[in-house]
Backbone as JSON, one array per atom type, in Angstrom:
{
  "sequence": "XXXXXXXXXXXXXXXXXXXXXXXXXXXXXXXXXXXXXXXXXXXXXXXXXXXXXXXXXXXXXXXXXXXXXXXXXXXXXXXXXXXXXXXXXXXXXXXXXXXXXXXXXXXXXXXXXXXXXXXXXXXXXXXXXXXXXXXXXXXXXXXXXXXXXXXXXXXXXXXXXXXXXXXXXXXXXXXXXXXXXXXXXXXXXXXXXXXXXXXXXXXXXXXXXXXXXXXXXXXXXXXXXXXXXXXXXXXX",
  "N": [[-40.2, 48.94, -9.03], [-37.99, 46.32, -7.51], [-38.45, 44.85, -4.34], [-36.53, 45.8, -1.83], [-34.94, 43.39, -0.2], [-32.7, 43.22, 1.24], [-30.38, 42.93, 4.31], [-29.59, 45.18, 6.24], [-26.47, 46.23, 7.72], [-25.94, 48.03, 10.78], [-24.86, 51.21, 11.05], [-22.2, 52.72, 13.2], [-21.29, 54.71, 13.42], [-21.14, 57.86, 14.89], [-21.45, 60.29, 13.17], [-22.95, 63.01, 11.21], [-22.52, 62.83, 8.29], [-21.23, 60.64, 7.29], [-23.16, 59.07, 7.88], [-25.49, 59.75, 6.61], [-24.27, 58.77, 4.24], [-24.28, 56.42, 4.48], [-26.76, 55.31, 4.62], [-27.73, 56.33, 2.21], [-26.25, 54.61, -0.01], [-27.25, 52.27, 0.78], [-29.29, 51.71, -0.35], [-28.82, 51.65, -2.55], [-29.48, 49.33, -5.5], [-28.16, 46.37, -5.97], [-26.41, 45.85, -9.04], [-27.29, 43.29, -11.88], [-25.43, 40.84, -13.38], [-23.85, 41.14, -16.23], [-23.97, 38.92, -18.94], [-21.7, 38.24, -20.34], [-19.95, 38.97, -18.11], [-20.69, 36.66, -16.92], [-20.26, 34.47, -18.54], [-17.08, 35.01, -18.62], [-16.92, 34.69, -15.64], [-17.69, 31.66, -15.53], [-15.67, 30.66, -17.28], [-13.08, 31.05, -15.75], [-13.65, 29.71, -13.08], [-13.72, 26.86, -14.21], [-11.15, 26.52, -15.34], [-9.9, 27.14, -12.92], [-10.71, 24.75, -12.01], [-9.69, 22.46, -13.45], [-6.95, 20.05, -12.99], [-3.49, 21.06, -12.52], [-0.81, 20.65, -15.54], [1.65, 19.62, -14.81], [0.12, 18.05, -12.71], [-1.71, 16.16, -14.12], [-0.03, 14.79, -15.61], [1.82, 13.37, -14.34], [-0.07, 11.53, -12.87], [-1.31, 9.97, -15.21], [1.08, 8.69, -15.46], [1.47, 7.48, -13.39], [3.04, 8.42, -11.66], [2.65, 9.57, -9.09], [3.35, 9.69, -5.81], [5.44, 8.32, -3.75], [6.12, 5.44, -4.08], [5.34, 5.56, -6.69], [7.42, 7.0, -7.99], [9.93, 5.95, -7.61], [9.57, 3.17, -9.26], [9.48, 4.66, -11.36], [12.3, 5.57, -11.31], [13.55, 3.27, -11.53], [12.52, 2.38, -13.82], [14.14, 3.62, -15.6], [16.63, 3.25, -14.78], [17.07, 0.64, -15.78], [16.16, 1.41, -18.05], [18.97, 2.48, -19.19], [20.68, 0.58, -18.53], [20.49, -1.15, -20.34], [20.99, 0.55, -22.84], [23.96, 0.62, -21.97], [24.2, -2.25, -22.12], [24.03, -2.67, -25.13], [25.57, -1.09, -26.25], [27.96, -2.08, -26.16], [30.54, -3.97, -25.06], [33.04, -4.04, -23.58], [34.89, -4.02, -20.74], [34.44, -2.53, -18.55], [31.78, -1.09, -19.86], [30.64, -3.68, -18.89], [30.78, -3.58, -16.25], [29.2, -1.07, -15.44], [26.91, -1.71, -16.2], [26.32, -3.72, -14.27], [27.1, -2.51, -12.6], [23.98, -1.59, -12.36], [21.88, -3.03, -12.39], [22.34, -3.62, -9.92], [21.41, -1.49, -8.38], [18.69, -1.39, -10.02], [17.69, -3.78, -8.54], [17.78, -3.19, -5.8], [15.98, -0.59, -5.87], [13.53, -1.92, -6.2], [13.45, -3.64, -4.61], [13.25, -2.13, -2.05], [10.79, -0.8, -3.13], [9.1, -3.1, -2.47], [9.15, -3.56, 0.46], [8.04, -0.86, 1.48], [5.72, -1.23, 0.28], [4.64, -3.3, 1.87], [4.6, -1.62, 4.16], [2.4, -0.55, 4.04], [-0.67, 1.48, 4.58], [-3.01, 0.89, 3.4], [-4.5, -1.99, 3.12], [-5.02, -3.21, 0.45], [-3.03, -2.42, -0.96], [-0.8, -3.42, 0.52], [-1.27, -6.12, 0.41], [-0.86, -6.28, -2.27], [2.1, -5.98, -1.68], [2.71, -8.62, -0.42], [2.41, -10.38, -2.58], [4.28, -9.49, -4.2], [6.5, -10.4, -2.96], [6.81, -12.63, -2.31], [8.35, -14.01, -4.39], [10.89, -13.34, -3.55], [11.18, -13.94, -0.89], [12.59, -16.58, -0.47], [15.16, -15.81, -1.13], [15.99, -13.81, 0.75], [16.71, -12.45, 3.27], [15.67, -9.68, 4.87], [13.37, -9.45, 3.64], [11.88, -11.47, 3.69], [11.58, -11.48, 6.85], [9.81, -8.93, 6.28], [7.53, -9.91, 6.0], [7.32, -11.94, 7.51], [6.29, -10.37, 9.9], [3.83, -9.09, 8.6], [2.6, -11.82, 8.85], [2.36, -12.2, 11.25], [1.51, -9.52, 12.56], [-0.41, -7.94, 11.01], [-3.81, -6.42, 10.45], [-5.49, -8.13, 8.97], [-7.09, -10.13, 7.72], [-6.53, -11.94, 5.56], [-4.37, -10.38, 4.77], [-2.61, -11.57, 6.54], [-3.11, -14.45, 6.4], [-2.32, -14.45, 3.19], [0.42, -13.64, 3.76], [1.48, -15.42, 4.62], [1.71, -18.05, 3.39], [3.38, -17.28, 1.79], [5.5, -17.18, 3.01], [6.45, -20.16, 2.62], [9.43, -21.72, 1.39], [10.81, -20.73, 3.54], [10.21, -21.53, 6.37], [11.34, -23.64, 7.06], [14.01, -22.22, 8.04], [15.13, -21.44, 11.29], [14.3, -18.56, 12.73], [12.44, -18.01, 11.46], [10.98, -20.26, 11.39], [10.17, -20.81, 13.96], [8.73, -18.69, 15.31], [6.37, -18.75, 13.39], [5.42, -21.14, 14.65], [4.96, -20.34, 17.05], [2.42, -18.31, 16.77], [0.95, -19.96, 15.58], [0.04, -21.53, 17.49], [-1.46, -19.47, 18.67], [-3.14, -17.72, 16.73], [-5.82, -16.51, 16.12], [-8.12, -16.72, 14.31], [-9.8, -18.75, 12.38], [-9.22, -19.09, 9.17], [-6.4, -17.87, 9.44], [-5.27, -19.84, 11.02], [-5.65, -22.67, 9.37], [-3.66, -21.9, 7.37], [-1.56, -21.14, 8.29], [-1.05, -24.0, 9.16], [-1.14, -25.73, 6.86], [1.38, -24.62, 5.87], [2.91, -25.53, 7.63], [2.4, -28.28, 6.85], [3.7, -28.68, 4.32], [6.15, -27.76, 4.21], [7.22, -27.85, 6.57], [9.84, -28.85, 9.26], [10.9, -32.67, 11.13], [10.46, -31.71, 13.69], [9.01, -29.96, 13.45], [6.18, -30.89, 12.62], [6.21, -32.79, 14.94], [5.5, -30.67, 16.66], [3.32, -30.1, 15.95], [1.31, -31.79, 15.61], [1.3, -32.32, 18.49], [0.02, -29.7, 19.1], [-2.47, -30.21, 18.44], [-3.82, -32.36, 19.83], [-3.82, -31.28, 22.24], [-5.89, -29.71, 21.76], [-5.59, -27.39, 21.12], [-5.87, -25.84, 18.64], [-8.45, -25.21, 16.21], [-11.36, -27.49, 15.81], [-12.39, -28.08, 13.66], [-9.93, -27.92, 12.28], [-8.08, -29.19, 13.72], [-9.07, -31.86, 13.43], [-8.49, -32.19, 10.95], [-5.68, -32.08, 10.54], [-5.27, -34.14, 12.21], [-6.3, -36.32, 10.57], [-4.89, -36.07, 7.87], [-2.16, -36.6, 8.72], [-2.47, -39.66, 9.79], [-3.28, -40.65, 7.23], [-1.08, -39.67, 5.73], [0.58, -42.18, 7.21], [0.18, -43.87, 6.46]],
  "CA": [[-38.91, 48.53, -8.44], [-38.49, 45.5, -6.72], [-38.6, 45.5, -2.87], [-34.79, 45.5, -1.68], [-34.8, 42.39, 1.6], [-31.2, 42.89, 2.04], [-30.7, 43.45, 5.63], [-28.63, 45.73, 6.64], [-25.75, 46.59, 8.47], [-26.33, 49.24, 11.34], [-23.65, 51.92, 10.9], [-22.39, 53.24, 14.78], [-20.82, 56.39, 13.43], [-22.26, 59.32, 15.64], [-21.05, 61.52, 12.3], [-23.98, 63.0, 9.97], [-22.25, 62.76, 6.56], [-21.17, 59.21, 7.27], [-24.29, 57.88, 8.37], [-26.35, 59.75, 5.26], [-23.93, 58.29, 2.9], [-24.12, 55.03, 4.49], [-27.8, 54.87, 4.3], [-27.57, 56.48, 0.23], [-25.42, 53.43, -0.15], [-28.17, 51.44, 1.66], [-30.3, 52.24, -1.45], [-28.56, 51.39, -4.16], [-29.98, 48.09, -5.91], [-27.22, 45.59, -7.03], [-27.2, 45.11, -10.78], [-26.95, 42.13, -12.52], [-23.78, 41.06, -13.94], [-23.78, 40.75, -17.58], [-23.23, 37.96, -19.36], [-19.86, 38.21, -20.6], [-19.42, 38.62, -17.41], [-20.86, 35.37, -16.48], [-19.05, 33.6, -19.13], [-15.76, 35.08, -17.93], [-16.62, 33.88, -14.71], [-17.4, 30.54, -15.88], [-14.2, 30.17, -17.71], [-12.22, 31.06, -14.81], [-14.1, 28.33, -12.4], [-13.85, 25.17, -14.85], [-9.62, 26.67, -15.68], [-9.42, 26.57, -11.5], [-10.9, 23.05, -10.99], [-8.89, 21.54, -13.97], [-5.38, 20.21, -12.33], [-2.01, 21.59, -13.47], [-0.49, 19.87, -16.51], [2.13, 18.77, -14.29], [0.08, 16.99, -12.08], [-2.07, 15.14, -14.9], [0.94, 13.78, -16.95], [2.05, 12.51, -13.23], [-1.36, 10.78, -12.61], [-1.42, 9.7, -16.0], [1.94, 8.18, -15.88], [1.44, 7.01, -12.1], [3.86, 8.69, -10.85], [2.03, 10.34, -7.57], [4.21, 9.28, -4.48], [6.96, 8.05, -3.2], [6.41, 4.06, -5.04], [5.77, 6.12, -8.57], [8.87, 7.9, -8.44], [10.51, 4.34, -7.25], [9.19, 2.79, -10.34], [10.07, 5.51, -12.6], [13.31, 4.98, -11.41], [14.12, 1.55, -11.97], [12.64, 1.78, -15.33], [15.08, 4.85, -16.17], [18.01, 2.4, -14.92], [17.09, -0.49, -16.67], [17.02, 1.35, -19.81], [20.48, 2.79, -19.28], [21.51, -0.66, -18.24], [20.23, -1.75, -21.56], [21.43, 1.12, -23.3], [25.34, 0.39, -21.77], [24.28, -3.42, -22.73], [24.17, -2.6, -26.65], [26.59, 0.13, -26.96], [29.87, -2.64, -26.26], [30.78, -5.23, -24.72], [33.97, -3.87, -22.72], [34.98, -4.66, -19.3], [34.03, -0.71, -18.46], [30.33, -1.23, -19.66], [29.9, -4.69, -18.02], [30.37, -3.38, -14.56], [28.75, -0.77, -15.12], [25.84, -2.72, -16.37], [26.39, -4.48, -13.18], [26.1, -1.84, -10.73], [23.16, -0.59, -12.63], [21.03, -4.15, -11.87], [22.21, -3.8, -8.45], [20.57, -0.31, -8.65], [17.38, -1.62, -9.9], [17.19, -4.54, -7.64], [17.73, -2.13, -4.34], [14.54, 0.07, -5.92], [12.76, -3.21, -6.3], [13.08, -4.55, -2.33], [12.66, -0.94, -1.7], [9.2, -0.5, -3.19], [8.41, -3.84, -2.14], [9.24, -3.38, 1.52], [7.13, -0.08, 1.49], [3.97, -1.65, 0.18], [4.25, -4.16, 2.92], [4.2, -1.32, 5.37], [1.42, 0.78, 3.49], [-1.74, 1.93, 5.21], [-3.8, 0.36, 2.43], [-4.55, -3.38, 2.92], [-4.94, -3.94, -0.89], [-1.57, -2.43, -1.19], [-0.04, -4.88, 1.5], [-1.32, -7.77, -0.45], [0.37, -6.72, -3.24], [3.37, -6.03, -1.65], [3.08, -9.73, -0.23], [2.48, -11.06, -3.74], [5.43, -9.58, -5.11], [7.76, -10.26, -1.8], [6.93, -14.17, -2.19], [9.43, -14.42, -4.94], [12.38, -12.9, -2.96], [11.42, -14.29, 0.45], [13.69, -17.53, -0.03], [16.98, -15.5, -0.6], [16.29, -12.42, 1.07], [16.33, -12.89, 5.25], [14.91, -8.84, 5.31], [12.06, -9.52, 2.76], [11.4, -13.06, 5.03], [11.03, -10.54, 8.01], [8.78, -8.29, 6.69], [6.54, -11.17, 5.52], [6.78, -12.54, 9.5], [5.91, -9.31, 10.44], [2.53, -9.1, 8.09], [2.12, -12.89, 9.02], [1.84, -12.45, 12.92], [0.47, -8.46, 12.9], [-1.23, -7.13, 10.54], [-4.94, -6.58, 11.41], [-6.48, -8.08, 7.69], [-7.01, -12.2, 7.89], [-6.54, -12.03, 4.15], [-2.94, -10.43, 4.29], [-1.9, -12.5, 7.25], [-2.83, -15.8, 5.53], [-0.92, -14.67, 2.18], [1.75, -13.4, 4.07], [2.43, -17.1, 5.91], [1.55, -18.45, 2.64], [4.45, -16.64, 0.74], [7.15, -17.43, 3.26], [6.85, -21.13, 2.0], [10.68, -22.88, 2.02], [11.17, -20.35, 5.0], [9.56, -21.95, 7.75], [12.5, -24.53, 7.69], [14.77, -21.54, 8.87], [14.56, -21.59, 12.81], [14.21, -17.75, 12.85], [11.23, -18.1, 10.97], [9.87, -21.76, 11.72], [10.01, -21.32, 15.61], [7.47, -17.54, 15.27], [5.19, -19.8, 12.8], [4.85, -22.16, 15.54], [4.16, -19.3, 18.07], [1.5, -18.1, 16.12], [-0.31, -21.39, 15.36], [-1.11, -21.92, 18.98], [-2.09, -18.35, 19.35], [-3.94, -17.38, 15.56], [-7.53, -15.83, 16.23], [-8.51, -16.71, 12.76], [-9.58, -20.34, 12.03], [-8.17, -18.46, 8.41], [-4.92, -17.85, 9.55], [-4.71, -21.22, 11.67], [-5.65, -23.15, 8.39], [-2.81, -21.51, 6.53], [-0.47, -21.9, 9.06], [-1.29, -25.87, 9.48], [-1.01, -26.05, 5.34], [2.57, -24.01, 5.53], [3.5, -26.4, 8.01], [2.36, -29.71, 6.69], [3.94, -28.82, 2.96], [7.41, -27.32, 4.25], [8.44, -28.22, 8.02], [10.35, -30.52, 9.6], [9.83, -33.14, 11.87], [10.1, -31.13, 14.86], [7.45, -29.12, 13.29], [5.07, -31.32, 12.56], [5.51, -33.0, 15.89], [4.68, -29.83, 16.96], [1.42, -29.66, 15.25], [0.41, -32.99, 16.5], [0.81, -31.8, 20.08], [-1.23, -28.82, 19.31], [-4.16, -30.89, 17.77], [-3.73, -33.23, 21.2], [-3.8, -30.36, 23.48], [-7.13, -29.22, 21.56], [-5.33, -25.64, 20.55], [-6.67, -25.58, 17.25], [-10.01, -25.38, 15.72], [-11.98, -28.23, 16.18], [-12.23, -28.98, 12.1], [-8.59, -28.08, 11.93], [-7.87, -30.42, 14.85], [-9.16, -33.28, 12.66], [-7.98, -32.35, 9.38], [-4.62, -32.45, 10.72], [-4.61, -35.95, 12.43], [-6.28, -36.75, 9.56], [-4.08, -35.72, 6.8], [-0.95, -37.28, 9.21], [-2.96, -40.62, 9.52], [-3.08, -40.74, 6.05], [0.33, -40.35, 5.82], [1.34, -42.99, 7.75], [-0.39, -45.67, 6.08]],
  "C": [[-39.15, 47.39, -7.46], [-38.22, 45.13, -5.2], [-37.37, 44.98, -2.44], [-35.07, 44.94, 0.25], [-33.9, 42.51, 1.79], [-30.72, 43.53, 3.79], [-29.46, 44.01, 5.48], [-27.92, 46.2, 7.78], [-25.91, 48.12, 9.62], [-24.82, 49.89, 11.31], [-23.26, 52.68, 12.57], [-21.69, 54.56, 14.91], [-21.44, 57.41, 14.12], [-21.75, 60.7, 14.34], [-22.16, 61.53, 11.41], [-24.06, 62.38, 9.24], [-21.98, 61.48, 6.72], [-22.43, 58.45, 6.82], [-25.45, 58.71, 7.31], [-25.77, 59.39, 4.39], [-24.07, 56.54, 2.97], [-25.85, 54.36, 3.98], [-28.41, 55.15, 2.83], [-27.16, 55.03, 0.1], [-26.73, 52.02, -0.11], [-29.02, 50.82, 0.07], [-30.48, 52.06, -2.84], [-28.48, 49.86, -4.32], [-28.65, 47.48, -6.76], [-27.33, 44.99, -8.83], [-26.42, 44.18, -11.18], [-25.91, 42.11, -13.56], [-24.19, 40.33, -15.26], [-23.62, 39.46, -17.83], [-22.14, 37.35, -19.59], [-18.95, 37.96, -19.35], [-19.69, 37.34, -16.65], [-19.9, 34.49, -16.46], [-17.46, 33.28, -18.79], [-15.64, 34.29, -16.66], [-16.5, 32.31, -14.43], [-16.24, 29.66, -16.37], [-13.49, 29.59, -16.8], [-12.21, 29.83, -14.11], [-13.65, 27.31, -13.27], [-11.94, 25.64, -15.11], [-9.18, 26.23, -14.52], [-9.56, 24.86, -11.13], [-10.24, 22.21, -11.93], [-7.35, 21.15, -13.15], [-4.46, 20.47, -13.33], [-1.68, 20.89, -14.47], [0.17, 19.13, -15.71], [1.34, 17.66, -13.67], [-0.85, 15.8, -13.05], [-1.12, 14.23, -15.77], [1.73, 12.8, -15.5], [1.27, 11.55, -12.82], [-1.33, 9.82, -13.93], [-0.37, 8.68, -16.0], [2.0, 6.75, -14.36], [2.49, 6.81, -11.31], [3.9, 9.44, -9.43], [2.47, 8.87, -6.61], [4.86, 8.45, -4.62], [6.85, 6.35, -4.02], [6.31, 4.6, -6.5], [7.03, 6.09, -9.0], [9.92, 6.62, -8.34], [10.8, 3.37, -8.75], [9.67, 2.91, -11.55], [11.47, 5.12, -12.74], [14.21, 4.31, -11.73], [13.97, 1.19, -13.63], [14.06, 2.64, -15.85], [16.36, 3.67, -15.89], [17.96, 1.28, -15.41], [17.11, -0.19, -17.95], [18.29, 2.08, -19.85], [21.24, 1.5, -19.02], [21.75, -0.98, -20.03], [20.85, -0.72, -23.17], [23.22, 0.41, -23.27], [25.58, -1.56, -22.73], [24.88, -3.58, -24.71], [25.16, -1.99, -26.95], [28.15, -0.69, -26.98], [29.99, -3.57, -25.17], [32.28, -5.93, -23.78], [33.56, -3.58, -21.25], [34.06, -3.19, -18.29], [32.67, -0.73, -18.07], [29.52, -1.96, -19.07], [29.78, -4.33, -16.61], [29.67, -1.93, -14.29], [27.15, -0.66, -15.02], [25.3, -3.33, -14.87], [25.97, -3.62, -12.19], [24.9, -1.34, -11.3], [22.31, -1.7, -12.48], [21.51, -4.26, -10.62], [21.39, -2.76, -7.88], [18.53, -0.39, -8.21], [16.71, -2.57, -8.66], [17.22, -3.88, -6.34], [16.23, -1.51, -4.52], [13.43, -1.1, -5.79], [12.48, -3.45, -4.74], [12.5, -3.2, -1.85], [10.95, -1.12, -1.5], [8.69, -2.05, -2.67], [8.5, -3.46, -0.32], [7.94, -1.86, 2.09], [5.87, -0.65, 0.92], [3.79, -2.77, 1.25], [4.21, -2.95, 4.25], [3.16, -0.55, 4.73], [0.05, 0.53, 3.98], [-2.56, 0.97, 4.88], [-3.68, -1.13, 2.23], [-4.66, -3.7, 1.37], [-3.47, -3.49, -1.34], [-0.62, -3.48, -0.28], [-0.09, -5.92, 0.66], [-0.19, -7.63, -1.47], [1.6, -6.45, -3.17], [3.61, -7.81, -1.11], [3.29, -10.63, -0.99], [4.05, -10.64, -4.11], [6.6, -9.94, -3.84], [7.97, -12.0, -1.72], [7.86, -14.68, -2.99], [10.28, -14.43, -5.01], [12.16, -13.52, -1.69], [12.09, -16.12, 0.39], [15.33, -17.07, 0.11], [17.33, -13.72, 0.16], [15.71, -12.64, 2.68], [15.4, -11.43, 5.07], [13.27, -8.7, 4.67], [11.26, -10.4, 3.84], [10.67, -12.28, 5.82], [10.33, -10.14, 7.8], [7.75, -8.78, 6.51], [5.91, -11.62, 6.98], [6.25, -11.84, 9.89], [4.03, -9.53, 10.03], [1.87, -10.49, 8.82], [1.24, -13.0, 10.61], [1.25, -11.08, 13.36], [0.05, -8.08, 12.24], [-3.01, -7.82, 11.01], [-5.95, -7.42, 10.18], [-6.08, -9.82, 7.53], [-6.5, -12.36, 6.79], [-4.7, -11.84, 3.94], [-2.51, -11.14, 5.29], [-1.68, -13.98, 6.24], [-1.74, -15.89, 4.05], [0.39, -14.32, 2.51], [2.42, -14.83, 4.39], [2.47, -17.88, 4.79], [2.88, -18.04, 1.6], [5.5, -16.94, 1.73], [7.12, -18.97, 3.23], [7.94, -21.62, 2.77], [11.0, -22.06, 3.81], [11.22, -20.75, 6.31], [10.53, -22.88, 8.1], [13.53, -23.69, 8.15], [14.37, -21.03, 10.62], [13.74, -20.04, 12.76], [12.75, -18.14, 12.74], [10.0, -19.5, 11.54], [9.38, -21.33, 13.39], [8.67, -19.97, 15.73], [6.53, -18.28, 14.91], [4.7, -20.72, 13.55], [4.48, -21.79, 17.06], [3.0, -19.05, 18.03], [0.62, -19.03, 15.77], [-0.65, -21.44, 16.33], [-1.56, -20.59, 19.66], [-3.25, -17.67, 18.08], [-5.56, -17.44, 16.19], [-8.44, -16.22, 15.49], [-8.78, -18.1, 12.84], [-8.79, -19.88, 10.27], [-6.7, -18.49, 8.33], [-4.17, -19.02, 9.74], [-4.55, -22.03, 10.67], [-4.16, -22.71, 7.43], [-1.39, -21.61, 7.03], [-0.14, -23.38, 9.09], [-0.85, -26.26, 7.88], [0.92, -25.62, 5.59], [3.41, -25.02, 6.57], [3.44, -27.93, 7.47], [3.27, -29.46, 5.27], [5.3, -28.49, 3.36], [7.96, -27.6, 5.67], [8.61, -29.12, 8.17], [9.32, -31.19, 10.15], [9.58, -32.99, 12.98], [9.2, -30.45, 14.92], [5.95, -29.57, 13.26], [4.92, -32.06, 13.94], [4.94, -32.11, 16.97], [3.15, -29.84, 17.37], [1.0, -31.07, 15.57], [-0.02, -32.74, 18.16], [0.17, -30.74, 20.25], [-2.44, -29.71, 18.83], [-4.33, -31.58, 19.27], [-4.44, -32.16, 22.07], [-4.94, -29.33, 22.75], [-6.57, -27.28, 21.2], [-5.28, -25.1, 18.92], [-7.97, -25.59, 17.27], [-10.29, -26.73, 15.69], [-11.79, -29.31, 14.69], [-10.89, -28.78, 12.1], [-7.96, -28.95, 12.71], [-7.93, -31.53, 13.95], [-8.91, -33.3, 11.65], [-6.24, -32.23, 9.49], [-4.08, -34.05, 11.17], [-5.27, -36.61, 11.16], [-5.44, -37.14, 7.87], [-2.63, -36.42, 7.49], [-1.38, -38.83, 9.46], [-2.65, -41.06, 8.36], [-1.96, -41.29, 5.25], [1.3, -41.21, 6.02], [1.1, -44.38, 7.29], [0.57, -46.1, 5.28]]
}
């Protein structure tokens, strides 16, 4: 027999029969669990660590959180749009065609507006990618673009953020922050992208701006001279 190390528990019963059944007990050698019963147990384990059906046809479909379900959404009303589209051609179906692309486009700014606030810098970006093609007729898209442009903490989404509000910068709202932020940008990154978003789209209050920052040495040193340079240029 082979020598039983299991330590044991001291029993504090002051009762005989207790404390000789506890130490019988003591005595008896654990036996090994069958196979079958292995197997069974094996089953069980690999059945527990698979996930639910639900949640794989959700993963699968990429519908896990709140932009999935967004998604899902919009497709579901674009094919009922498209459904109402085919089925006729009365006044009835056109508007309701109509509110059903006003529908989608609401889920649309939606999920874009939420990936510009999302935790996940590679999700930001691509909420800034897709927000660059609404930020000329959408002032709240604009905003959350300014927002990314002048705080977020990731040089990468600042610069495409300032980079995607483009014609914007000629709206004061917007132009006069952009020209906050140039004489305060941390980033020679950011500053560069700023100085580009101004030389390609602002006025000429903007750019005489950006001459009196290059003057007053509140740029980078190379961006300093690739601005009077590039306005030199110009003038010839």
């Amino acid at each position: 027999m082979a020598e039983n190390n299991t330590t044991r528990v001291p029993l504090t019963s002051a009762d005989a029969t207790e404390r000789a059944l506890w130490e019988a007990l003591g005595e008896i050698e654990p036996a090994e669990p069958s196979a079958e019963l292995r197997q069974s147990f094996y089953r069980r384990l690999a059945a527990a660590s698979r996930p639910a059906r639900l949640e794989h046809w959700l993963g699968a479909l990429g519908l896990r959180g709140r932009a999935g379900w967004l998604t899902a959404a919009a497709c579901l009303l674009a094919g009922l749009g498209i459904g109402h589209a085919t089925g006729g051609g009365d006044g009835a179906a056109d508007s309701r065609l109509a509110a059903l692309e006003a529908d989608v486009t609401m889920l649309n700014r939606r999920l874009i507006l939420d990936r510009l606030e999302d935790d996940t810098p590679s999700k930001r970006l691509r909420g800034v990618v897709d927000a660059a093609r609404m930020a000329a007729d959408d002032a709240e898209i604009a905003q959350a673009l300014l927002v990314r442009a002048t705080e977020d903490r990731v040089p990468s989404v600042r610069s495409a953020a300032i980079d995607a509000l483009g014609a914007r910068v000629a709206a004061p709202a917007v132009g006069s922050r952009v020209m906050t932020l140039l004489g305060q940008a941390d980033s020679p990154l950011v500053q560069l992208a700023l100085i580009d978003l101004v030389l390609r789209y602002g006025n000429d209050a903007q750019i005489d701006q950006l001459v009196t920052l290059a003057e007053q040495d509140r740029l980078y040193p190379d961006l300093k001279r690739h601005v009077l340079a590039v306005l030199k240029r110009d003038m010839v």
